[in-house]
C-alpha positions as CSV (number, residue, x, y, z in Angstrom):
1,X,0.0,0.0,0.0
2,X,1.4,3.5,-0.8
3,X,0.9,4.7,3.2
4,X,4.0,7.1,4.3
5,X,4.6,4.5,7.2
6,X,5.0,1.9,4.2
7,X,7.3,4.2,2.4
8,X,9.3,4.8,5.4
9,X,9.8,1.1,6.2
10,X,11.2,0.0,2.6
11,X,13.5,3.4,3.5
12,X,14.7,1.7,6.3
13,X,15.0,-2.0,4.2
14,X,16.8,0.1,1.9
15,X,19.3,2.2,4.1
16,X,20.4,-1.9,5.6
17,X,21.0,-2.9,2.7
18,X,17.9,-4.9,2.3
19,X,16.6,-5.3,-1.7
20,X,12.8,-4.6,-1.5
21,X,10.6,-6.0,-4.6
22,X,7.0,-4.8,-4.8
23,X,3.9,-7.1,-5.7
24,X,0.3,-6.8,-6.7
25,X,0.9,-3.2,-6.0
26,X,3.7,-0.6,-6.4
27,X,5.2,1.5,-4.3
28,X,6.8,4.4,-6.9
29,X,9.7,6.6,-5.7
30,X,10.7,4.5,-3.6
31,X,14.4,2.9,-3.3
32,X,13.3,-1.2,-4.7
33,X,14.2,-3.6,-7.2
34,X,11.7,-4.0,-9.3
35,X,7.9,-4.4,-9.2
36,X,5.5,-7.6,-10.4
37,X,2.3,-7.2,-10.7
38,X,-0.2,-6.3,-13.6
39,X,-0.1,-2.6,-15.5
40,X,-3.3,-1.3,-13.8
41,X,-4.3,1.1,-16.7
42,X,-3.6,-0.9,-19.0
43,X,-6.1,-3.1,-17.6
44,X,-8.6,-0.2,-16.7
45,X,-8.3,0.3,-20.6
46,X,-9.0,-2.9,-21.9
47,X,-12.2,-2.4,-19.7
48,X,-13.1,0.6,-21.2
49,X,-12.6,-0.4,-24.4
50,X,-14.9,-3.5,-23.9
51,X,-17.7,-1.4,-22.2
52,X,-17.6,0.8,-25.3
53,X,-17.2,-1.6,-28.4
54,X,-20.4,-3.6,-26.3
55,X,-22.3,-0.5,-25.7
56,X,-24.9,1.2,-28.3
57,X,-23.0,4.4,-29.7
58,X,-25.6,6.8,-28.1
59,X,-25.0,9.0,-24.6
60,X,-25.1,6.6,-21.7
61,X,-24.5,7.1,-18.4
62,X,-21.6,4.9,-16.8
63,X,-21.1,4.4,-13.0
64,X,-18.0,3.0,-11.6
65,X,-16.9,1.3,-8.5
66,X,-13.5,0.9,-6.6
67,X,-13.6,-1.0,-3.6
68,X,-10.7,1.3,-2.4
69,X,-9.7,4.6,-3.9
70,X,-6.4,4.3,-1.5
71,X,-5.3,1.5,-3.2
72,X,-2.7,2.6,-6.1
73,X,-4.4,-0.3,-8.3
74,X,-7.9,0.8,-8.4
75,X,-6.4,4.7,-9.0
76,X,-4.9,3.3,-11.9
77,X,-7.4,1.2,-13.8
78,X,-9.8,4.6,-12.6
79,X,-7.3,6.4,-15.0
80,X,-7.4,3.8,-17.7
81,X,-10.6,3.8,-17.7
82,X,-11.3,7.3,-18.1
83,X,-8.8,7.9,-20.5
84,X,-10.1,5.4,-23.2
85,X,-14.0,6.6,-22.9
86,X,-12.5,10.2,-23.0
87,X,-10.5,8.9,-25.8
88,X,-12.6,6.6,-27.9
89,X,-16.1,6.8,-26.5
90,X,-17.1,10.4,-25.7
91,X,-21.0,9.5,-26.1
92,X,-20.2,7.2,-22.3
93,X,-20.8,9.9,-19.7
94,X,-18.9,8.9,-16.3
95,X,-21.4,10.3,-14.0
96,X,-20.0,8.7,-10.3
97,X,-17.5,7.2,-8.8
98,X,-18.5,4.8,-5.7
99,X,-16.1,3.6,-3.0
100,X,-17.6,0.2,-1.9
101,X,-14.9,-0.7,0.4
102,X,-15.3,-4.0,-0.2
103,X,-18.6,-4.1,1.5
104,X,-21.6,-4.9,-1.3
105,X,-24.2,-3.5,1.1
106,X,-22.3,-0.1,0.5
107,X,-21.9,-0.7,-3.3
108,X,-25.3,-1.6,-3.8
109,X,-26.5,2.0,-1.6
């Protein structure tokens, strides 16, 4: 998770000579080795894409849900997202953007 204690504790791995590699999700501008995990936008893209190549080509309205909007992962396929309907799909009109927290009961509020 990109938290400032998180950031402080690979700072630490880092100043003992500890090699820090990041998975799932990426901690950037921060001393490690590498990261593993998926390109998020990327992925946020492909999604976009699909919802618009599926969708009639007249004004919807498009909802979206994270279930965290502190976790670097979601941001990212948010911006992917986004940028392809912006991009490719202007008629798909992002009107919200739900955090669920991982709860459905909040989602589906």
């Amino acid at each position: 998770m990109d938290h400032p204690n998180v950031r402080e504790a690979v700072r630490e791995l880092d100043a003992a000579n500890v090699p820090v590699l990041t998975m799932v999700s990426d901690i950037p501008n921060v001393p490690r080795i590498g990261y593993v995990g998926i390109d998020n936008r990327s992925a946020g893209r492909l999604a976009g894409h699909l919802l618009g190549r599926l969708s009639e080509s007249k004004p919807q309205k498009v909802a979206l849900f994270a279930g965290s909007l502190s976790y670097r992962g979601h941001e990212e396929r948010e911006m992917g997202f986004r940028h392809i309907l912006a991009e490719e799909f202007p008629h798909l009109q992002i009107v919200q953007l739900r955090e669920s927290l991982d709860d459905f009961e909040r989602g589906y509020k």
